[in-house]
C-alpha positions, 0 to 999 in steps of 0.5 A: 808609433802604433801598428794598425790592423788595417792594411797590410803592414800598416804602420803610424808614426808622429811626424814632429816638424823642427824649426829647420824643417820649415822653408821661407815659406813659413811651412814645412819645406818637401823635402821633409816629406821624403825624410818622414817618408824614409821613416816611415818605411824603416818603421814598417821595416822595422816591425816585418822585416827589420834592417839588421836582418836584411843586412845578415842576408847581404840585401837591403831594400832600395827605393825607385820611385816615389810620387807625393801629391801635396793637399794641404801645407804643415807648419810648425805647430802641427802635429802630423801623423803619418801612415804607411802600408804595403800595397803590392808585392809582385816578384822582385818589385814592392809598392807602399802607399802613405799619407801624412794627415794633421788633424783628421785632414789629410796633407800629402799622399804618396807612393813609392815603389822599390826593389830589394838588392843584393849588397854584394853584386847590387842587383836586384832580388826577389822580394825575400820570403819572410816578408812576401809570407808575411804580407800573403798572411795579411792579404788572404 
């Protein structure tokens, strides 16, 4: 895993394939993208705005939407990379956007879009400070 310095919040992380991740198909199933998706995003998490500290605040991040464009199939003895950077942060909503590459060529894009709760009445809050600040710091 690495942090990069190109965009805000950018995180990479290797993507190991496991022989249950593939399908009949012989390549990796969709459904794994989602898991390495979540990875990704709590690796993100992790490094800007870490889980447990959510959690002190009673508020943890939700994800509503997620759009993944399939390029190119991954099998199981690639060595995928993934990528994930903060692309929007607007008052209660976020948007990350992420690609998963093997060897320089890029085999899916995604994005989702989420919106932070609160744990006690689980609706919706404003995204929290420290990590707005922290995405403006990367964005200015």
């Amino acid at each position: 895993m690495s942090r990069s310095q190109g965009a805000p919040l950018e995180v990479t992380l290797h993507l190991p394939v496991k022989t249950y991740d593939i399908d009949f198909a012989a390549v990796v199933s969709n459904i794994v993208y989602i898991r390495w998706l979540e990875d990704l995003r709590l690796e993100m998490l992790n490094h800007y705005f870490p889980l447990n500290e959510q959690l002190k605040n009673n508020i943890a991040p939700i994800v509503v939407q997620t759009k993944i464009n399939y390029k190119q199939p991954i099998i199981i003895f690639d060595a995928p990379q993934g990528r994930i950077w903060a692309k929007l942060m607007e008052h209660v909503r976020w948007t990350v956007g992420a690609e998963i590459v093997v060897q320089e060529k890029v085999a899916a894009i995604a994005e989702q879009v989420g919106i932070f709760i609160d744990l006690q009445s689980f609706k919706p809050i404003r995204i929290p400070k420290a990590l707005a600040e922290i995405y403006r710091g990367c964005v200015l």
